[in-house]
RODO-2510 file (C-alpha; in nm, 4 decimals, decimal comma):
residues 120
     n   res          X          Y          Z
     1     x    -0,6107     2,7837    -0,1892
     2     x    -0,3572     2,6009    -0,4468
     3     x    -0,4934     2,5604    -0,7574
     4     x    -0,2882     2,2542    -0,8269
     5     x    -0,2390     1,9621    -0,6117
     6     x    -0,0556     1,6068    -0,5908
     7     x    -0,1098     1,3147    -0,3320
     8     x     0,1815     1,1695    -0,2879
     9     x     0,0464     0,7888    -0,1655
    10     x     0,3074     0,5976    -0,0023
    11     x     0,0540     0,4750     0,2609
    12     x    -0,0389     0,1074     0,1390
    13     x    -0,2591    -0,1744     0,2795
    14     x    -0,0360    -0,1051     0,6331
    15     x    -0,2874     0,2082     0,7258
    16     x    -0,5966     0,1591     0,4770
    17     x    -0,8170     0,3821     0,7012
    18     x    -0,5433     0,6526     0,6327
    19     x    -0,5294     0,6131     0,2448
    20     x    -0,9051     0,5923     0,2337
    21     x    -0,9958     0,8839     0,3861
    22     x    -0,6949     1,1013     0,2011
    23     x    -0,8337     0,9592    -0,1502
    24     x    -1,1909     1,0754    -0,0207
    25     x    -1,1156     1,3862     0,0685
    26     x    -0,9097     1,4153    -0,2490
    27     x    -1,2067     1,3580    -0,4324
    28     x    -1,4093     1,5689    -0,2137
    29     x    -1,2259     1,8758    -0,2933
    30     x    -1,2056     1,7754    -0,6358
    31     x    -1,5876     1,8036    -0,5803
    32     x    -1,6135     2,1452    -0,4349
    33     x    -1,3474     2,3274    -0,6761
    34     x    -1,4011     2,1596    -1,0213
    35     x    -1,1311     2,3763    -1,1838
    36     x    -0,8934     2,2675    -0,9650
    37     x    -0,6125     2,0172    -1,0989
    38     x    -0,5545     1,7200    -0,8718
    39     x    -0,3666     1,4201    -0,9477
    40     x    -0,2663     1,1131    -0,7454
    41     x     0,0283     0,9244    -0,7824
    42     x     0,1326     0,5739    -0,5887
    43     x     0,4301     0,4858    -0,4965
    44     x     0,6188     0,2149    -0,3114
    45     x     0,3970     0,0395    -0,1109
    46     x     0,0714     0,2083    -0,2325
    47     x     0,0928     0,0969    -0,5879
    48     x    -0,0054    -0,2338    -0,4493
    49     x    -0,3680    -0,1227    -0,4045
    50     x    -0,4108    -0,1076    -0,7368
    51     x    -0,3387    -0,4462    -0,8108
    52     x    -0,7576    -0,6142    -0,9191
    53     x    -0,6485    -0,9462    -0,7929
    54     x    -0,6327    -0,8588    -0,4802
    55     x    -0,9969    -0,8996    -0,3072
    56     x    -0,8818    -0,6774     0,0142
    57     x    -0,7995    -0,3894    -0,1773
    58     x    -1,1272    -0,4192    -0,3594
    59     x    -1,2722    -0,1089    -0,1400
    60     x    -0,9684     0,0930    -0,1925
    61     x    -0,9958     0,0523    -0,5666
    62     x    -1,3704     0,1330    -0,5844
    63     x    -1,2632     0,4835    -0,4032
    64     x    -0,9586     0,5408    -0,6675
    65     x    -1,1996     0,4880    -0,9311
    66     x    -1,4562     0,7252    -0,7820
    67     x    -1,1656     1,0283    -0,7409
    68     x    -1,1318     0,9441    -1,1108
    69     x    -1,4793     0,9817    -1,1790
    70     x    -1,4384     1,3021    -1,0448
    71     x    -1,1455     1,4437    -1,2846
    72     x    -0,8745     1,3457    -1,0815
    73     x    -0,5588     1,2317    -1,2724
    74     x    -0,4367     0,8756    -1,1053
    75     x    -0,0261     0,7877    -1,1777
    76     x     0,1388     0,4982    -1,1209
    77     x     0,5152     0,4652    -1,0775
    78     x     0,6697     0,2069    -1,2578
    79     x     0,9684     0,1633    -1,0633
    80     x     0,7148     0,1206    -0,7123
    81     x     0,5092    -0,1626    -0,9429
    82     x     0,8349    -0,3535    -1,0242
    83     x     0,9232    -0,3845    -0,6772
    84     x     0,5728    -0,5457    -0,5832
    85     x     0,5705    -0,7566    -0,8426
    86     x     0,2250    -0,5682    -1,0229
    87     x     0,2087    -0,5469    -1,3597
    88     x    -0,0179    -0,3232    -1,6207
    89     x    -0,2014    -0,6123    -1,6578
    90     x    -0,3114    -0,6363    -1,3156
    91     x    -0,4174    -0,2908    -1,2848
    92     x    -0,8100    -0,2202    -1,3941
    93     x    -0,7981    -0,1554    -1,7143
    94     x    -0,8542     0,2576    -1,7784
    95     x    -0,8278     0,3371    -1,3992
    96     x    -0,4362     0,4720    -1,4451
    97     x    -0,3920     0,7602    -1,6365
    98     x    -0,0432     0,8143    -1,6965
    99     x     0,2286     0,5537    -1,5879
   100     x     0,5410     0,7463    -1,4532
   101     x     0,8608     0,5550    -1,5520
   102     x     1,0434     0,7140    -1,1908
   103     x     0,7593     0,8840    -0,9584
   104     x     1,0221     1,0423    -0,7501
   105     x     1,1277     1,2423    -1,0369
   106     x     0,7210     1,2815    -1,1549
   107     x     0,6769     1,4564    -0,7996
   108     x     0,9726     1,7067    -0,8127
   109     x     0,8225     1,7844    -1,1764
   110     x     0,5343     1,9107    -1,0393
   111     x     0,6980     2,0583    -0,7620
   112     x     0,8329     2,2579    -1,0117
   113     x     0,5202     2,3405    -1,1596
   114     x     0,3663     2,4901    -0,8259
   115     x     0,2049     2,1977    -0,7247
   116     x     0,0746     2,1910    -0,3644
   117     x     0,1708     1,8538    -0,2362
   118     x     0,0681     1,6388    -0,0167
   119     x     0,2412     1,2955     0,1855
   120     x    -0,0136     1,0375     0,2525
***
């Protein structure tokens, strides 16, 4: 089993069943293997989720914040929030960890790095 993993979340409020259960089971095996380094980052469309205004994505949210509860590192990709329009502001405060200026080039970092990746 990797001992490093991204989520790659593309999957936005199109297929929130999908996203849902990828973020729980995220956290789930963040659960199980403690040591284990997971991190999340959202890009174009999914960085909308994170977006507090929003009342639909409220349950979405509440599971982000529970991965982080668990130790997993949540990104957001500045380029993705510029294109919807979401701001730092509008983002829960403390709920990102790191904002990556181009999340395309965050992924193929860790990529580098050995990351086991997954596409959601």
């Amino acid at each position: 089993m990797a001992d490093k993993i991204i989520f790659v979340i593309e999957t936005g409020r199109e297929n929130m069943a999908k996203l849902m259960a990828n973020i729980g089971m995220a956290t789930k095996m963040k659960e199980y293997e403690k040591n284990m380094k997971i991190e999340m980052i959202f890009l174009t469309p999914a960085v909308s989720v994170l977006n507090k205004d929003q009342a639909l994505y409220r349950p979405i949210l509440d599971t982000v914040w529970k991965a982080k509860n668990t130790g997993i590192k949540i990104i957001a990709c500045e380029t993705a929030m510029s294109h919807v329009g979401l701001t730092r502001e509008k983002i829960p405060e403390n709920l990102v960890d790191e904002f990556a200026p181009i999340g395309g080039i965050y992924v193929l970092n860790k990529i580098k790095e050995d990351y086991e990746t997954f596409w959601i």
